[in-house]
Structure formats: structure tokens, C-alpha cells
N, C-alpha and C positions, 0 to 999 in steps of 0.2 A: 769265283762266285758271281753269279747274276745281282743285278737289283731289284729291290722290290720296285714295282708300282704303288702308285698311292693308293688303291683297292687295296693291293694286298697288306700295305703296311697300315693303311684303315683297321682290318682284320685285325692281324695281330695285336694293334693297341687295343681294340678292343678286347679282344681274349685276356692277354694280361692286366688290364683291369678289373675285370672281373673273376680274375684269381687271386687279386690283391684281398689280403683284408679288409673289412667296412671300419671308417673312420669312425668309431662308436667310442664309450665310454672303453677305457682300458681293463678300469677296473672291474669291472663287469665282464666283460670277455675273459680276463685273468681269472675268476671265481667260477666261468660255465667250464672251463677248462679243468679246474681242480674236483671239482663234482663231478665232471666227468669220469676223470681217471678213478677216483674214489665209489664212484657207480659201477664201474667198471669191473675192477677188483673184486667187489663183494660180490656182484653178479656170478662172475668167473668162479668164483671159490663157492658160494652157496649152489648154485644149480652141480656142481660136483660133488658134496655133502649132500643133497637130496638125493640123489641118482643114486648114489653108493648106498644110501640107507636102503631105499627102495629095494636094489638090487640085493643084499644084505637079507630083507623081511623075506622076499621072492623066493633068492637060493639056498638061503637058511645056512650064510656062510659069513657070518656074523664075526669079528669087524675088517674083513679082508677088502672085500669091495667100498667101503667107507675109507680106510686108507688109501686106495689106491685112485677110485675117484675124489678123492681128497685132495692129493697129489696132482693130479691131471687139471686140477680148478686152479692150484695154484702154478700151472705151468703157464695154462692159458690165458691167466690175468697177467703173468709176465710179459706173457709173448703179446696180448693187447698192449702192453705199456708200450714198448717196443714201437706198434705200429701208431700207435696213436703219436708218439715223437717226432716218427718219418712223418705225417701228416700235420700236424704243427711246425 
């Protein structure tokens, strides 16, 4: 492996700093974090309950598409859980 120069390892420290977390209140970070997830989920599962209703009054196939977009809100609040993890 090569060495850095002092440019390049400038950079870098720079970059990694700035993907550090901000030295802030924890507890506050810890609380935007849980409202997040908690907005998240209901997001994911309510716009799935709307859609299915929708669909439901539409195709006059009443309660298949509510279960099933039902289902599908709650796969996708999962699978947010998921990514928001990897990203924390």
C-alpha cells in the first residue's frame, strides 16, 4: 500500500468527521430517533390501510385489498426498521 500525503489524509479526516455524530444533547438525539422509528411505522402501515380502503370502495372487492394492503404497510414498516438500524 502507498502513503497518504498530507492533502489526502487532510481529506479523509475531514470526511470522517463529518460522518461522525454532532456532539449534542444525547438525550435528544436518543428521543428524535424513537419518534422516528414510531413515525415511521405508522406511516408504513396507515398509507397501506388508506390505499387498500380506496382500492376496496374502487373495485367493490371489499375487505381483500385492505388486508392485503394491510399486510404490505406492515412489511414495509419492518423492512424501514431494518434500514434505519443499518443507518444508525
Amino acid at each position: 500500500m502507498r502513503k497518504l500525503n498530507n492533502e489526502e489524509a487532510s481529506i479523509l479526516h475531514k470526511r470522517h468527521q463529518k460522518e461522525q455524530k454532532p456532539d449534542g444533547d444525547k438525550t435528544l438525539y436518543a428521543l428524535t430517533c424513537i419518534s422516528q422509528i414510531g413515525f415511521t411505522i405508522a406511516a408504513s402501515i396507515l398509507t397501506g390501510v388508506l390505499i387498500g380502503k380506496f382500492l376496496d370502495h374502487l373495485l367493490g372487492t371489499s375487505p381483500w385489498m385492505l388486508l392485503i394492503f394491510s399486510i404490505l404497510g406492515v412489511g414495509a414498516a419492518i423492512k424501514s426498521l431494518f434500514d434505519l438500524s443499518k443507518e444508525n
